[in-house]
C-alpha positions as CSV (number, residue, x, y, z in Angstrom):
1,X,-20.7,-25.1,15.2
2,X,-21.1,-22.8,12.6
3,X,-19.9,-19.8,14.8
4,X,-17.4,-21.8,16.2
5,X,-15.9,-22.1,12.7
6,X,-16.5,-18.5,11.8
7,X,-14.4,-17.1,15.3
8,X,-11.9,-19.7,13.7
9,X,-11.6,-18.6,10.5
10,X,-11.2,-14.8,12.1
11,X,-8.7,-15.6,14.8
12,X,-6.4,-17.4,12.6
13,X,-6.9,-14.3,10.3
14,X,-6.2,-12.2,12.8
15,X,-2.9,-14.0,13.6
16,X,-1.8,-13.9,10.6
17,X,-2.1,-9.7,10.0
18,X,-0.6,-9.3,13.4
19,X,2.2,-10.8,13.1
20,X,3.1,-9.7,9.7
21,X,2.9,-6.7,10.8
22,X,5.2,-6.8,13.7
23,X,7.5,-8.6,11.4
24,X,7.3,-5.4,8.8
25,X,7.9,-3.0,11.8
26,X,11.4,-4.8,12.3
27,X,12.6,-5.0,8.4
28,X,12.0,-2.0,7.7
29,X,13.8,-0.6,10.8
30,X,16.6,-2.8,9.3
31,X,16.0,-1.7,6.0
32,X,16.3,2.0,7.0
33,X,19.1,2.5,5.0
34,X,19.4,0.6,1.6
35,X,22.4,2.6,0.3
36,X,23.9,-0.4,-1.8
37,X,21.4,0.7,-4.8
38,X,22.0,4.2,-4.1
39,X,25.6,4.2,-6.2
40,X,24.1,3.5,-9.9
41,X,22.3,6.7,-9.8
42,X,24.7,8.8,-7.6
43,X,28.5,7.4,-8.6
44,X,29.6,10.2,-7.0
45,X,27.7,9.8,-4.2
46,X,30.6,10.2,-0.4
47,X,27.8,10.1,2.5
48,X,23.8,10.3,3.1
49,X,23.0,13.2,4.3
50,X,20.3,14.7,7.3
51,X,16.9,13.7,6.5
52,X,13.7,13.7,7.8
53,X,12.5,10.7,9.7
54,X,8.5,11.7,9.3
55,X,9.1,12.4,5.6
56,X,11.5,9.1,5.1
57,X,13.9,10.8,3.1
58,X,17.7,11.3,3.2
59,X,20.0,13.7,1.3
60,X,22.9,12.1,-0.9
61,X,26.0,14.3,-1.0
62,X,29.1,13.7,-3.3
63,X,32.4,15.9,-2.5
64,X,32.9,18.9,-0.2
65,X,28.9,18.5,0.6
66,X,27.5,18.8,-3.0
67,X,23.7,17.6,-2.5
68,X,23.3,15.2,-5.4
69,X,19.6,14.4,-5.0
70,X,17.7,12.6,-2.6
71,X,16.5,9.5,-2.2
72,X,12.4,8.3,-0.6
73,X,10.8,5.2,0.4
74,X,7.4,4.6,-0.4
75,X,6.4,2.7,2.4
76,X,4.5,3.4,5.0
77,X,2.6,6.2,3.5
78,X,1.9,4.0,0.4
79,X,1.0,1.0,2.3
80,X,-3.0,1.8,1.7
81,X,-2.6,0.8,-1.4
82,X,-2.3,-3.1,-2.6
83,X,-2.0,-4.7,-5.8
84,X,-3.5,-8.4,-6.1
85,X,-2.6,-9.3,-2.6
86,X,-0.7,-6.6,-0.6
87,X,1.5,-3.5,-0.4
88,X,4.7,-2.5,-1.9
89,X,7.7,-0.5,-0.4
90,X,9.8,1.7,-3.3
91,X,13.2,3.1,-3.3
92,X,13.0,6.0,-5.2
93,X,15.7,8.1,-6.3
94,X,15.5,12.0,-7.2
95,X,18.1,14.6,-8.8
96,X,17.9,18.6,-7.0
97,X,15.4,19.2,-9.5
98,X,12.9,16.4,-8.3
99,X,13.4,14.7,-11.3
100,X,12.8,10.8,-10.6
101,X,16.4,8.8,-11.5
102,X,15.3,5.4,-10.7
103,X,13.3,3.4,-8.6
104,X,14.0,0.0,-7.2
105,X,10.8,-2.1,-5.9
106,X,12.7,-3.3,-2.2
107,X,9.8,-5.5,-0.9
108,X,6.1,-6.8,-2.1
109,X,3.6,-8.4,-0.6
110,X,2.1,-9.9,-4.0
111,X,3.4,-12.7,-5.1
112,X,6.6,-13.4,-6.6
113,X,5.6,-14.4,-10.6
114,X,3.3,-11.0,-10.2
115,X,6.6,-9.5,-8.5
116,X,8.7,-10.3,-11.2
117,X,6.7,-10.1,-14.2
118,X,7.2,-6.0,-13.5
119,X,10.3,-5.9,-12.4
120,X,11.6,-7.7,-15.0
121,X,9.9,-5.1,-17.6
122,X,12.4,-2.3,-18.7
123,X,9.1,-0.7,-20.6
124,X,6.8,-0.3,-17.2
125,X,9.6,0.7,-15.6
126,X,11.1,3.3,-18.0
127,X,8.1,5.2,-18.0
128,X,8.8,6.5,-14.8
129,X,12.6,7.5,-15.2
130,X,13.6,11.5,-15.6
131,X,9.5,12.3,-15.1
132,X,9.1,15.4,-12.1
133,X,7.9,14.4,-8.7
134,X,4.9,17.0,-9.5
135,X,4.4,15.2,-13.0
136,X,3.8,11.5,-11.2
137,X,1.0,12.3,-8.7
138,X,-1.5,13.3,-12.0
139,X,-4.3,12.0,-12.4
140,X,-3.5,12.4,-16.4
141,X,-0.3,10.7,-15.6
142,X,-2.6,7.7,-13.6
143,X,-4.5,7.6,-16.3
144,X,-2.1,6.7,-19.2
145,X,0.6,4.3,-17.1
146,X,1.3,1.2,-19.1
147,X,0.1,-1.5,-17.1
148,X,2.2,-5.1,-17.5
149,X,-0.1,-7.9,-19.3
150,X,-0.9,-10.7,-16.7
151,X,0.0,-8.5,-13.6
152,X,-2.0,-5.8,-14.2
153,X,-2.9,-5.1,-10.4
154,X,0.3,-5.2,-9.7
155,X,1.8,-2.8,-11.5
156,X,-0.6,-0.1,-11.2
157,X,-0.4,-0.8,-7.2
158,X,3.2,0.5,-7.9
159,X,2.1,3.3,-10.0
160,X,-0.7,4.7,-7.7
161,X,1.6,4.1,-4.6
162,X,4.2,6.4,-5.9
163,X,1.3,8.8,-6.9
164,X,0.4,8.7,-3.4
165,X,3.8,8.5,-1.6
166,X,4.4,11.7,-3.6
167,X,1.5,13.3,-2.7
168,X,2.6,15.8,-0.5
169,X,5.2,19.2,-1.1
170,X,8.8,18.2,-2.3
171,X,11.3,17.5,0.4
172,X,13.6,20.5,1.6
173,X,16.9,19.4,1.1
174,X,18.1,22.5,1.9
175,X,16.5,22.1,5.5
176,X,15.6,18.6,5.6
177,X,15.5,18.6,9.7
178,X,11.7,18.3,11.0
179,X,10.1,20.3,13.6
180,X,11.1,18.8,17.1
181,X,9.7,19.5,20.7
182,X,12.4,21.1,22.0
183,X,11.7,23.8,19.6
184,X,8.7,24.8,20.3
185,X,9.0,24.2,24.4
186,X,11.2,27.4,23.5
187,X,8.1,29.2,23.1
188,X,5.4,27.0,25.1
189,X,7.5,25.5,28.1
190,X,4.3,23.6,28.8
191,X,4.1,21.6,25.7
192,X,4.6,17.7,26.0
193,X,3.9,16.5,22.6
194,X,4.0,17.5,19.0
195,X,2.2,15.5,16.3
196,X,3.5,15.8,12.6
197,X,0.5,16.7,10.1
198,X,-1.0,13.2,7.9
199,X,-0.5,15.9,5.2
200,X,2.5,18.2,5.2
201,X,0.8,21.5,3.7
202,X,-1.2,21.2,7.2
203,X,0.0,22.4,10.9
204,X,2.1,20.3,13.1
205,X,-0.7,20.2,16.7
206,X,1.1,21.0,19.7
207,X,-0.1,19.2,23.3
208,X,0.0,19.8,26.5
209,X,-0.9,17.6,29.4
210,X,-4.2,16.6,28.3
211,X,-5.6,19.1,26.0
212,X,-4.5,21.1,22.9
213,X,-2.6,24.3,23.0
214,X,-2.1,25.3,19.8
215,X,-0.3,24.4,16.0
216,X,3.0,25.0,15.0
217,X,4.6,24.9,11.2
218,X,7.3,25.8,9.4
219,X,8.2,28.1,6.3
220,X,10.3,25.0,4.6
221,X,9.9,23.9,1.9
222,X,6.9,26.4,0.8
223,X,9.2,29.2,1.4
224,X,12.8,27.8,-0.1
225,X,12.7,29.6,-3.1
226,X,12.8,33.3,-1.6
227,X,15.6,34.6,-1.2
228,X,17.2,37.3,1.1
229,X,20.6,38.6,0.4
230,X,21.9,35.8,0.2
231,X,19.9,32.8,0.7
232,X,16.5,31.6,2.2
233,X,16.1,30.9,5.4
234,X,13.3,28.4,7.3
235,X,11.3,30.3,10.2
236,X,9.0,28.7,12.6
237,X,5.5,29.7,13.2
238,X,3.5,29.3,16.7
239,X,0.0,29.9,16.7
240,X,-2.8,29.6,20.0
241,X,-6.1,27.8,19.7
242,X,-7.7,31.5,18.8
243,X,-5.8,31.8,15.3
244,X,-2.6,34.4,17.1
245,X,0.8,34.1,16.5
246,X,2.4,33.5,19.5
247,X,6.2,33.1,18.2
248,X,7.9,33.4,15.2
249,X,11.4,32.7,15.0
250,X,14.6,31.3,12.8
251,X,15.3,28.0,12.8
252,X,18.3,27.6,10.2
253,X,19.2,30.3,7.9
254,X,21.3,30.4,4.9
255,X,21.7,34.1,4.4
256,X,25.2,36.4,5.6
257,X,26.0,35.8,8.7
258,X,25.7,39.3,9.7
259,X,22.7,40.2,8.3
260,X,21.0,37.1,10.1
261,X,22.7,38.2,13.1
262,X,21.5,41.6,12.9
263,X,18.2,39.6,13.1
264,X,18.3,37.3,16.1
265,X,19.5,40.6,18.0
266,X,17.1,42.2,16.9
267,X,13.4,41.2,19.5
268,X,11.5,43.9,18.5
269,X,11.0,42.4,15.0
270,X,10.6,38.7,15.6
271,X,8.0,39.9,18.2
272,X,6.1,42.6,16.1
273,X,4.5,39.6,14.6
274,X,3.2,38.4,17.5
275,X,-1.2,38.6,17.9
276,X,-0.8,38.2,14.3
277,X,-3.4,36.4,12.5
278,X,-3.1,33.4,10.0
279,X,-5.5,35.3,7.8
280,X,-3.2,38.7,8.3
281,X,0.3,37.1,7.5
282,X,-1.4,35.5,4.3
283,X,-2.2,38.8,3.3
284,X,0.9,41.0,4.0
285,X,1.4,43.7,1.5
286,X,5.4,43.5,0.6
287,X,5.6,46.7,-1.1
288,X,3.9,49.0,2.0
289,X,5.5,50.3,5.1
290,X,3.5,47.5,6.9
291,X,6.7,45.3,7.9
292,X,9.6,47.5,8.9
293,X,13.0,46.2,8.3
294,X,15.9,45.9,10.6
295,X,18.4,48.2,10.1
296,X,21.3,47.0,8.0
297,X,19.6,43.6,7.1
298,X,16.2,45.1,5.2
299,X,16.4,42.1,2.2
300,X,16.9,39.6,5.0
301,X,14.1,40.6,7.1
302,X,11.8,41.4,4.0
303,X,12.7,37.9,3.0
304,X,11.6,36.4,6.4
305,X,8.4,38.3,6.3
306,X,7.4,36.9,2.7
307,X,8.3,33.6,3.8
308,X,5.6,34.0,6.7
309,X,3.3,35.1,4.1
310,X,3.6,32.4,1.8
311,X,3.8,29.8,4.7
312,X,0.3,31.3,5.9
313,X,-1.2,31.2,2.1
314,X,-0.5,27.9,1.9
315,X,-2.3,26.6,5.4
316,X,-5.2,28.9,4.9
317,X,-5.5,27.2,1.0
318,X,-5.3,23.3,2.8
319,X,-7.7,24.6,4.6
320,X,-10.3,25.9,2.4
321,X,-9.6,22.9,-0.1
322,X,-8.3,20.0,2.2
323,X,-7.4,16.5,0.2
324,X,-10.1,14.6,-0.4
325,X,-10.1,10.4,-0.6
326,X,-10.2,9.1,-3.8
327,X,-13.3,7.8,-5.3
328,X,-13.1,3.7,-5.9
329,X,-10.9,2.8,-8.8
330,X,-13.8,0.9,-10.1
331,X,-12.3,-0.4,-13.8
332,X,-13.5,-2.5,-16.8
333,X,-12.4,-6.1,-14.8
334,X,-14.3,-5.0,-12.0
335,X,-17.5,-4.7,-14.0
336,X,-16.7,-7.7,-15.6
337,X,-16.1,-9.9,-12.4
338,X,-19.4,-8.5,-11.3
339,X,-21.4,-9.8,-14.1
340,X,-19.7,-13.1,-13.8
341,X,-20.8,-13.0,-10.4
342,X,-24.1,-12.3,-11.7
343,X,-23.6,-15.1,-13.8
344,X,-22.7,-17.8,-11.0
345,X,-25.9,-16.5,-9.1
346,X,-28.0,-17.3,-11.5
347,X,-26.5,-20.9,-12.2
348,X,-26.6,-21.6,-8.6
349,X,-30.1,-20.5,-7.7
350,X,-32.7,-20.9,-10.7
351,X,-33.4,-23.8,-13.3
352,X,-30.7,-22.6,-15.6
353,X,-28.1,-24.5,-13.8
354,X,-30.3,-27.2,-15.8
355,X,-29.9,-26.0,-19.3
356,X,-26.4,-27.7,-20.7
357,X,-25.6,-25.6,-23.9
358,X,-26.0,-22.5,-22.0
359,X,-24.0,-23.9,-19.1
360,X,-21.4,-24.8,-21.4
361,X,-21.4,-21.5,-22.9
362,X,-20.7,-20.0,-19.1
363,X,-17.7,-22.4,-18.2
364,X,-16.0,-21.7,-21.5
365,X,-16.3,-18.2,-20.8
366,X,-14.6,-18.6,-17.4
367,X,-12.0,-19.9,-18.8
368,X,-10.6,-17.5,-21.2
369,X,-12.5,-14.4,-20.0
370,X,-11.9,-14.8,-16.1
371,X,-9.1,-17.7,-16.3
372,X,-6.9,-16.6,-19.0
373,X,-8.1,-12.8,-19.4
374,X,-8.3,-11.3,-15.9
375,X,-6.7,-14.3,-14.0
376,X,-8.5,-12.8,-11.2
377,X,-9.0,-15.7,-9.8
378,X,-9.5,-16.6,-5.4
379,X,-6.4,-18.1,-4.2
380,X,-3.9,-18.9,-1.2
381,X,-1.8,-16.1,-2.6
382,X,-4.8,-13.4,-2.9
383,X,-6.4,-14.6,0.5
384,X,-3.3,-14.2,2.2
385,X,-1.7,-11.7,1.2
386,X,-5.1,-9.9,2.3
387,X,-5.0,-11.4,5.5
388,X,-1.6,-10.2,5.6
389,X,-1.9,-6.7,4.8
390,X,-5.4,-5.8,5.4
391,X,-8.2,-5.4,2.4
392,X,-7.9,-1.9,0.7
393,X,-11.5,-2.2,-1.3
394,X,-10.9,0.5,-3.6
395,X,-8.1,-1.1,-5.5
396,X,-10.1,-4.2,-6.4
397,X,-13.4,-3.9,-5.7
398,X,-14.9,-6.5,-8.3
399,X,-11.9,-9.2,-6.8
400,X,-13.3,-8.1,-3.3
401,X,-16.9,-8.8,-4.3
402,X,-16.3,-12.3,-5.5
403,X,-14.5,-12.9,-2.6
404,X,-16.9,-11.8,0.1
405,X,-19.8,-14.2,-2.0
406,X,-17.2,-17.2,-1.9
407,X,-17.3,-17.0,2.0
408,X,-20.9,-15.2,2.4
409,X,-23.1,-17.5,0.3
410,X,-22.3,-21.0,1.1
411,X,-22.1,-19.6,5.4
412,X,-26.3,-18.6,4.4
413,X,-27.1,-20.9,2.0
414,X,-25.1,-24.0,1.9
415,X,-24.8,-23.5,-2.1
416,X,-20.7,-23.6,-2.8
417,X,-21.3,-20.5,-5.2
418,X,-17.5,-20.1,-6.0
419,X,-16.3,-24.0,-6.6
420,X,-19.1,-24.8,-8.3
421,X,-20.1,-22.1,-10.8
422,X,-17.2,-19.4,-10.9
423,X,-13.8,-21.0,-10.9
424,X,-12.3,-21.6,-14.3
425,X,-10.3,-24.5,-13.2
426,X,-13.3,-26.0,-12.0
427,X,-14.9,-25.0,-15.0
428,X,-12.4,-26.6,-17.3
429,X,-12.1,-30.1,-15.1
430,X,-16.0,-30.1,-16.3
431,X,-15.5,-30.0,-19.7
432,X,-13.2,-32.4,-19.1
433,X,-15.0,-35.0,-17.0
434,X,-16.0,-38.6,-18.5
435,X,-14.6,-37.8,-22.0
436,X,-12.8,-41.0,-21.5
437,X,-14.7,-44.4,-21.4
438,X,-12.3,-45.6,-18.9
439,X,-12.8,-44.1,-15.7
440,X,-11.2,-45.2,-12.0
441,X,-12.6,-45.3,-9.2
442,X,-10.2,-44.1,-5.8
443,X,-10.2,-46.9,-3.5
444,X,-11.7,-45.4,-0.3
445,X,-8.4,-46.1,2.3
446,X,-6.2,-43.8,-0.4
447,X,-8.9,-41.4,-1.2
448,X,-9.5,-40.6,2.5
449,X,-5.2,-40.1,2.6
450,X,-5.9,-37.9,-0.7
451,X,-8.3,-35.7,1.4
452,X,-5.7,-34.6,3.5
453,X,-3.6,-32.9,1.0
454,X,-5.5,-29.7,0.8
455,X,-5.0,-29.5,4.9
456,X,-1.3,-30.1,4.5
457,X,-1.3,-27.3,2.1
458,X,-3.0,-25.0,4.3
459,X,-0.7,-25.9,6.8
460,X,2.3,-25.4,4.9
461,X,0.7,-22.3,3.7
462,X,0.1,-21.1,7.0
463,X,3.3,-21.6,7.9
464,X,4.6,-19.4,5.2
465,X,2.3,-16.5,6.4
466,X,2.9,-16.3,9.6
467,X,6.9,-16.1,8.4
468,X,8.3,-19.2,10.0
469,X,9.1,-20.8,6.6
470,X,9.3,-18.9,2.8
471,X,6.5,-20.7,0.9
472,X,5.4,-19.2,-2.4
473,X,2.0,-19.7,-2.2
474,X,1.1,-19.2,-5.9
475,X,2.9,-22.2,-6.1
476,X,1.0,-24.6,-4.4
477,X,-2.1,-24.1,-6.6
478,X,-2.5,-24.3,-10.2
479,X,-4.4,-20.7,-10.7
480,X,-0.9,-18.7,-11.6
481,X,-0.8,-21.2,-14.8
482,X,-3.4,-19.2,-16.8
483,X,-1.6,-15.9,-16.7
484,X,0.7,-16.4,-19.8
485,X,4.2,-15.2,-19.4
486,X,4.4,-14.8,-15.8
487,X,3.0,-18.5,-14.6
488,X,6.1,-20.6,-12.2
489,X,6.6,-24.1,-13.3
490,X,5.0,-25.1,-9.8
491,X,1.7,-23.6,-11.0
492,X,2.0,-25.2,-14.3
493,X,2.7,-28.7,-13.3
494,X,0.2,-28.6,-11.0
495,X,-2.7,-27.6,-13.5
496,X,-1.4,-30.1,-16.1
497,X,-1.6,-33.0,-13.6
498,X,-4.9,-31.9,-12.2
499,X,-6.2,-31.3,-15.6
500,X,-4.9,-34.9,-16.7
501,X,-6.2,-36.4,-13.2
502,X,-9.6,-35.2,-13.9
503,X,-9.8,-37.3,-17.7
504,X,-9.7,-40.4,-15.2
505,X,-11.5,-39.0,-11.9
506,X,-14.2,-36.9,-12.1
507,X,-12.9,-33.6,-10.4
508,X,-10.0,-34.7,-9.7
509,X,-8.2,-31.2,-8.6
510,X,-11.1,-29.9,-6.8
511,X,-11.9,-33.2,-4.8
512,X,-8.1,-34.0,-3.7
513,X,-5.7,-31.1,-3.7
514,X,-7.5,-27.1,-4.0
515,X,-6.8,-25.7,-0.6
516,X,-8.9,-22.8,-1.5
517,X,-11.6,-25.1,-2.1
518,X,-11.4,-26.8,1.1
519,X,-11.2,-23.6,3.2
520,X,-14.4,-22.5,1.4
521,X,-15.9,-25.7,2.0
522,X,-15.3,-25.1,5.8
523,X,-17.8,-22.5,6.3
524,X,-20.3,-24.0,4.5
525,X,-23.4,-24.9,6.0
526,X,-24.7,-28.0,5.3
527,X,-26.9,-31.3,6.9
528,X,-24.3,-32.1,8.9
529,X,-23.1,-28.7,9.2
530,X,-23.7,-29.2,13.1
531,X,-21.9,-31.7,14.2
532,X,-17.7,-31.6,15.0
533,X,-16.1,-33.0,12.0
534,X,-12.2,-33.8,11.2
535,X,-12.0,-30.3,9.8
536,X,-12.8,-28.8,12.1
537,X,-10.1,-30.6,14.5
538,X,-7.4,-29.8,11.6
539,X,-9.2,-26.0,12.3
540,X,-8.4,-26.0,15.5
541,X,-4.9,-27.4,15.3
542,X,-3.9,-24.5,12.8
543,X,-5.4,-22.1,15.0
544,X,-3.4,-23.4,17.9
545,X,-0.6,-23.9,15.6
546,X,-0.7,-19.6,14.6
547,X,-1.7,-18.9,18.2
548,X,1.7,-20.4,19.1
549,X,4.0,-19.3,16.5
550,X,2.0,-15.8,17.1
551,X,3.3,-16.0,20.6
552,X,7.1,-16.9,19.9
């Protein structure tokens, strides 16, 4: 029984991350294009231009083809990195000179009160405005981002996605048009695929029917700035597997017309380069005899040359000093939540769960340290969103610890570690238990139909994840209501009446309406632990119930 529940608990997980991701695929192909916010920081923005679909950028132009800027979206590149529950895709806007204009937070997969307790904060946001592209993926910049009280997680999530969004060169808007097949089947008719770098100072790999043949890349945008005659020009480079330049040619130029025709006449140089080494264009000696210019067009041919070079510096530098992952962002809440942990352990597992001032001591600190402090707290909102988007460990390693010793300890040891010693609502319901000499007692027909409302929950809940319905899950739980200034009414009444409830029934919240509670409570192993019980028929029938709305 106890596996049974476990391959339960994972299919219906992996339902749900399935299908939000199919569901992600489709809005952002619809979203492609979010040019309404474009016009408040281009009014004289006529057309987007050519972009680069493996880049996700576009060109804006104004009149008679002025480039205005350019505008990115974050997602999918920044999709690695998650706030309190999940991902975030960015509009962000640029001027020519990469200078950020404005950025506009298009879809999140945290929750709304977390959601709009950033967007709604002109100081977080302001931070950002008129900083350079180059400027925003520092780690001195990381460091000192202004992070919104009550949604901290959230806000840096935003910061360190456009950090990482950014990461690469700056777009070309000058030749915004990425490599494509067809190119280089110019110079390797046997090619059948090409696949774009992960990073783009790397090589592009070039296929063939079932092995490699060789890398491709192109001068743009290390090379923009070098100028022929009259303007710079993007040249293609095809290497073999041994290191040799098989091809080099002109993709787009934006020199004289004459002079660049003087060039594509001319085979002798284009070829010349050909049995070059990465390692020999990279050192090129400009002011030698070793590259001999075409007749006529020296400066535009001198100018192609030094665009190869710099091209070649800049692969042979990726590859002496390729990016490495970053470390875990292990912070001051994570080595907080890990001592609280610490803390629960002990309660739950040695005689000092015996010891009333010091337990006292323990729930009070929940509450304002873990409840109204951090607010990091386990919740239909956090677990879904993560079963959603996927766990990235390095953004909340403390939250993901607690998390993984909710599920892990009561599945070994029958102990609810997480209910019973950690939560600060459960904390606070303590403290608040039998402080009133009148008590009532639930008659047992309505308390059985009060047990049912944390399985209606989860089933509205799981109806919201798998996208049938829009349920704000932080809204179904009372654990929003302890982060001051963001908290939604929903959150709030419901702590107020649980909190009220429990003065008359001991543990009243926990007992007859926490959904988290009861899902935790699921995998527990206890004396009975074996035997099929009515959760785990209300397990299957959610299971069935995502299988089926997996498969529509």
């Amino acid at each position: 029984m106890i596996l049974w529940r476990v391959a339960c608990f994972g299919a219906v997980l992996w339902l749900i991350h399935d299908q939000h991701q199919s569901r992600t695929r489709r809005q952002r192909i619809e979203d492609a294009a979010p040019l309404k916010w474009l016009q408040q920081w281009f009014p004289q923005m006529e057309k987007v231009g050519e972009g680069n679909a493996s880049e996700t950028f576009r060109t804006v132009l104004g009149g008679n083809g002025q480039e205005l800027g350019y505008y990115i979206l974050s997602a999918p590149r920044s999709d690695r990195v998650r706030g309190y529950s999940g991902p975030n895709d960015l509009l962000l806007a640029f001027d020519p000179e990469h200078r950020l204009l404005g950025m506009r937070l298009l879809r999140s997969g945290d929750t709304p009160d977390h959601v709009a307790a950033v967007t709604n904060n002109p100081a977080f946001l302001g931070q950002f405005k008129k900083q350079h592209r180059k400027d925003l993926v520092s780690s001195r910049w990381m460091e000192n981002v202004d992070a919104v009280s009550g949604a901290t997680l959230t806000s840096l999530a935003i910061a360190e996605g456009i950090s990482v969004r950014l990461g690469g060169s700056a777009p070309s808007l000058r030749f915004p048009q990425k490599l494509s097949l067809k190119e280089i089947q110019e110079h390797w008719p046997g090619a059948t695929d090409l696949k774009a770098p992960s990073q783009p100072a790397n090589w592009h790999t070039v296929y063939g029917a079932d092995e490699i043949l060789g890398y491709a890349a192109r001068t743009s945008p290390a090379a923009d700035g070098i100028i022929g005659y009259q303007g710079p020009s993007d040249i293609l480079l095809v290497f073999d597997l041994n290191g040799s330049a098989r091809a080099l040619s002109i993709r787009k130029s934006y020199e004289n017309k004459e002079y660049y025709g003087y060039l594509q006449e001319d085979e002798y140089y284009l070829n010349s380069f050909r049995g070059w080494t990465l390692e020999r264009l990279a050192a090129i000696d400009m002011n030698s005899t070793e590259v001999e210019g075409v007749s006529g067009a020296t400066m535009t041919s001198q100018a192609v040359a030094a665009a190869a070079k710099k091209r070649a510096q800049w692969l042979l530098d990726y590859q002496a000093h390729p990016p490495s992952p970053p470390p875990p962002a292990w912070k001051s809440r994570d080595t907080g939540l890990a001592i609280v942990l610490a803390g629960g352990l002990l309660f739950a597992f040695t005689s000092l769960r015996g010891n009333r001032t010091a337990r006292l001591a323990f729930r009070v600190a929940l509450v304002i340290y873990l409840g109204f402090f951090l607010g990091d707290m386990l919740s239909l909102s956090l677990l879904g969103g993560w079963a959603q988007n996927g766990v990235e460990w390095t953004a909340a390693p403390g939250l993901l610890m607690l998390a993984l010793a909710a599920v892990l300890v009561p599945l070994g040891t029958g102990r609810q570690l997480y209910c019973h010693q950690i939560c600060p609502h459960g904390a606070l319901q303590e403290m608040l238990r039998r402080r009133l000499p009148w008590q009532w007692t639930v008659p047992g027909p309505l308390a059985r139909w009060l047990r049912k409302v944390p399985l209606i929950l989860l089933a509205i809940a799981l109806l919201g994840v798998m996208g049938l319905m829009h349920v704000n899950l932080s809204a179904l739980e009372p654990f929003d209501a302890y982060l001051i200034g963001i908290a939604g009414w929903g959150s709030i009444a419901i702590a107020i009446l649980g909190l009220v409830a429990s003065l008359f029934v001991s543990m009243a919240y926990c007992r007859y309406g926490c959904p988290t509670g009861a899902l935790l409570s699921f995998l527990r192993r206890n004396s009975s632990a074996n035997q099929w019980s009515a959760g785990d028929s209300a397990a299957t029938a959610l299971l069935l119930v995502a299988a089926l709305l997996h498969w529509m």
